[in-house]
N, C-alpha and C positions, 0 to 999 in steps of 0.2 A: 579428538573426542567431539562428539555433537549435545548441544540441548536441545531436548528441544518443548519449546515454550504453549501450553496449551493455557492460554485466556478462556475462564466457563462462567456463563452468568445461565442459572437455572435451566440447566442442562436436559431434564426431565430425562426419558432415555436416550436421549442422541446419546451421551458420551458412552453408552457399553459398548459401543461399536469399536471406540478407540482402542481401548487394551489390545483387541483384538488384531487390530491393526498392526499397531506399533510392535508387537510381541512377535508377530512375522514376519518384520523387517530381516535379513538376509545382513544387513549392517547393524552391526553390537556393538561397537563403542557407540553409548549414547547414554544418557540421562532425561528422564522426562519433570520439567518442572512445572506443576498446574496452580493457578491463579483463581481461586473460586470466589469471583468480585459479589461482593455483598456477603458470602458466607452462607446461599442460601441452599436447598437442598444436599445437604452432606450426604446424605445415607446416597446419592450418584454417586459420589467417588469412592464405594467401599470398593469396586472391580480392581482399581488401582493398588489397594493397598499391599496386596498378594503379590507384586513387582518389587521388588530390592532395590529397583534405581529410581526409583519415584519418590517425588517430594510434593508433599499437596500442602498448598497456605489461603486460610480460610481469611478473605478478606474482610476487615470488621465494620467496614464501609462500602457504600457503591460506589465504584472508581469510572465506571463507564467502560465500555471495547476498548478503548484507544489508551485510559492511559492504566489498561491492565494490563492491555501489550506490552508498554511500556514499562510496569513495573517488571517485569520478566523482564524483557531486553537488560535492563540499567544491573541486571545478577548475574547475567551469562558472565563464565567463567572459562568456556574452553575455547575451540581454535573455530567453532563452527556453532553456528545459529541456525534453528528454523522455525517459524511459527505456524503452529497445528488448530485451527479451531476445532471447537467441540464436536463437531456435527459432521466434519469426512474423514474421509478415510486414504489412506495410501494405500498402491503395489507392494508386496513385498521386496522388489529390489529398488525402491524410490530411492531413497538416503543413501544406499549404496552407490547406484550410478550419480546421485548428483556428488557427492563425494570426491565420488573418483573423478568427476571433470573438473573440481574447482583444484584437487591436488595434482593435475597434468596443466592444468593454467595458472599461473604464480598472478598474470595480471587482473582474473578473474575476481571480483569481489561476491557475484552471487550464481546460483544456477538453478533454475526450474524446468515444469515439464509441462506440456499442455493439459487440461482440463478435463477431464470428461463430468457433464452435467449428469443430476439424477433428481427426479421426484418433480421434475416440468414436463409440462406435454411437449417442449418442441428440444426435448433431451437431446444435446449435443456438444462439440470439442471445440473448446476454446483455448486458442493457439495464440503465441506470440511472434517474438523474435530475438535472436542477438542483438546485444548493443556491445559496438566495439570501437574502437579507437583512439584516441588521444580523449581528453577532459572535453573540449569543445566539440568532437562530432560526435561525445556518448550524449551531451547534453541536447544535441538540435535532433539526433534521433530519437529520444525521448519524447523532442516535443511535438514529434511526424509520425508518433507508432500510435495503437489503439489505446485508451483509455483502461482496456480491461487490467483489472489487477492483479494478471495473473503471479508474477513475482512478490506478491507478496505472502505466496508461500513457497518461496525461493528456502536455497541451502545459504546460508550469508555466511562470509568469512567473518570474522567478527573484529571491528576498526579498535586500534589503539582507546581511543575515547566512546565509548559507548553512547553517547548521548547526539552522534553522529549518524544514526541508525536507529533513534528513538520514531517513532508516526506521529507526523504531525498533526493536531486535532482544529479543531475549526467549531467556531458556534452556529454551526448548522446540523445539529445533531451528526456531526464528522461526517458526514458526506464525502464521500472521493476522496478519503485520508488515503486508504490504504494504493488507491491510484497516486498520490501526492506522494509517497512512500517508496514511488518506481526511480522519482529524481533521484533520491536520496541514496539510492543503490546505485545509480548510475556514478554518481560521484565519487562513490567510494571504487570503483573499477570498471573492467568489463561484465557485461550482463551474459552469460550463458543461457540455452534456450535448446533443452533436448524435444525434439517433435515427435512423442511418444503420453499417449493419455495415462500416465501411470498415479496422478491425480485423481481422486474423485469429490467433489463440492456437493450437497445435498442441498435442497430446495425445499424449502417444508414456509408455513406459518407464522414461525417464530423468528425465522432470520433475519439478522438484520437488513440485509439488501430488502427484502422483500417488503418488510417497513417502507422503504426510500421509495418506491413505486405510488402510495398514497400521500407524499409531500406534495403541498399546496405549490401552484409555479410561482409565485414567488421566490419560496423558499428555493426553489431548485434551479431557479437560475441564478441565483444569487451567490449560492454552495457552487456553483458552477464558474463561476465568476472570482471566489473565494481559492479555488483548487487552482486552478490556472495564475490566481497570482502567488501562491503559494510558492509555485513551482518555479517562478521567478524568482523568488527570493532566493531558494535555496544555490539554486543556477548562477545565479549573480554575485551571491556569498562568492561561490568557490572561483569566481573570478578575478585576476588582477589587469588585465588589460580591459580599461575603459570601452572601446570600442566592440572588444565582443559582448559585455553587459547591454550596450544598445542592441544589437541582436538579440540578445536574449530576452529583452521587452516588444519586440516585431514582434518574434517566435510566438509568447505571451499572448499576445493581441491576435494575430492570427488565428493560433487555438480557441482563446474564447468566443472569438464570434465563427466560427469554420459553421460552412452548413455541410459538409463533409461528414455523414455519419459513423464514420472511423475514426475521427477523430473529435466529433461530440455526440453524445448519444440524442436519439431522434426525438425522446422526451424532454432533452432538454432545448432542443431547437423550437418543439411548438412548446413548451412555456415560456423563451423568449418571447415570439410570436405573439402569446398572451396576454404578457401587462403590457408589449413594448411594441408602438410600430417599429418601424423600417428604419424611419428617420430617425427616433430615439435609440434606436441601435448604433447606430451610425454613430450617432453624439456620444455615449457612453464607449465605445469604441475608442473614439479620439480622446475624450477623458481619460478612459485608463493610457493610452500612449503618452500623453501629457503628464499622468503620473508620473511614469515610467523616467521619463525623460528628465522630471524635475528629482527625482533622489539621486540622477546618475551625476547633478548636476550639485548638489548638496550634500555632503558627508561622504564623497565617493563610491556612493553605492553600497555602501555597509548596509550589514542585515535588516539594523533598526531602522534606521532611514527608510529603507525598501518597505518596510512595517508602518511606519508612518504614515506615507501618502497612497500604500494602497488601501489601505484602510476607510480612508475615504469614499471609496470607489462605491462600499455597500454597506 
């Protein structure tokens, strides 16, 4: 059986689209759980209520994206996860075919499909890749693939310990969580990646990506700076030999400063650019390896550790 988890924060009409959606999915074992963070707009989710396997919970607080996701993650109860925002839509054979890849791969922990964009002028398919192999080359492919989040509306097998697969948030109004969220699936297995747009993301006003396009560059190289060490952490957690953790702070450093626009997006290179010369790049560059270096060096690299002196960084 699948959940699958739709986080809504004032939905306006995007969410009628969903019902629609989900009701012609081709794959029936599923349950849909909606999270309505703040509690606002209710009379959006009456489309829902006319579905028998829907459960709507009107939150009494603003929890924020991340950790509305989050409260749905920490409830998932069957063998399979996926999270639906408000505002796209799926193929009717999505959840089937990812499904059925993660049930012919045992070592598989997630699977998704490429993107197709809508409601931007330069409308088009945002694609990934597999990640496969042992712990240590799903983790350096991670830190060599594009930034885009497209697994984070993967099919997720769902881990023993749920709190494994929670999105990690950041005080940069979460910026590149849901990117920061690719390790986190890496770790739990291999990455699946059907090359088929049976995805579709919408683009409107209210989205939150579209938000993150007017952040001041500080803030966004910062959050950028923020994600990249995140991603160490979690990378380093799941490690016991010392010596691949030092790789995995290179990895780190590399990523953050890359002028490789596949691997840092082109906004966030000139807001580098912006507050930072060349030199000071340079220096913060060896700062964070010097971080890096000094937790692998102190506490063995444990999570907190890793949390302690990257912290510093920004």
């Amino acid at each position: 059986m699948l959940t699958i988890c739709i986080p809504a924060y004032r939905p306006q009409n995007f969410l009628e689209r969903v019902p629609v959606s989900v009701q012609a999915q081709t794959f029936r074992d599923f349950r849909v759980v909606i999270s309505n963070d703040g509690g606002f707009e209710r009379e959006s989710f009456e489309p829902f209520r006319r579905m028998a396997n829907v459960r709507i919970h009107h939150q009494p607080t603003r929890l924020g994206w991340v950790e509305n996701a989050n409260w749905l993650i920490r409830r998932v109860k069957t063998p399979y996860f996926a999270i639906l925002p408000q505002d796209d839509t799926i193929e009717p054979d999505y959840y089937a075919a990812l499904v059925d890849l993660l049930e012919k791969t045992p070592a598989a922990g997630s699977a998704c499909t490429a993107i197709q964009t809508v409601g931007r002028p330069d409308e088009h398919i945002i694609c990934s890749k597999n990640v496969s192999g042992d712990l240590e080359e799903r983790i350096s492919q991670v830190f060599r693939m594009s930034y885009a989040g497209v697994s984070f509306r993967a099919v997720n097998r769902t881990p023993a310990n749920l709190r494994d697969l929670t999105v990690p948030g950041n005080r940069f109004d979460n910026m590149f969580a849901d990117s920061t969220w690719i390790m986190r699936q890496a770790i739990q297995g291999e990455m699946l990646y059907l090359d088929r747009p049976l995805y579709r993301k919408l683009y409107h006003s209210g989205n939150t990506h579209m938000g993150w396009l007017e952040t001041p560059a500080r803030t966004l190289a910062l959050a950028w700076l923020r994600y990249c060490q995140q991603m160490a952490i979690y990378a380093a957690w799941s490690m016991v030999d010392e010596t691949l953790r030092e790789v995995i702070g290179d990895l780190a450093c590399e990523r953050a400063f890359s002028r490789d626009n596949g691997l840092r997006p082109l906004a966030v290179s000139r807001a580098f650019d912006a507050i930072w010369s060349q030199s000071e790049q340079d220096l913060r560059q060896e700062r964070m390896k010097t971080a890096l270096w000094r937790s692998l060096q102190q506490g063995q690299g444990g999570c907190y550790t890793w949390r302690k002196y990257m912290h510093r960084l920004v």
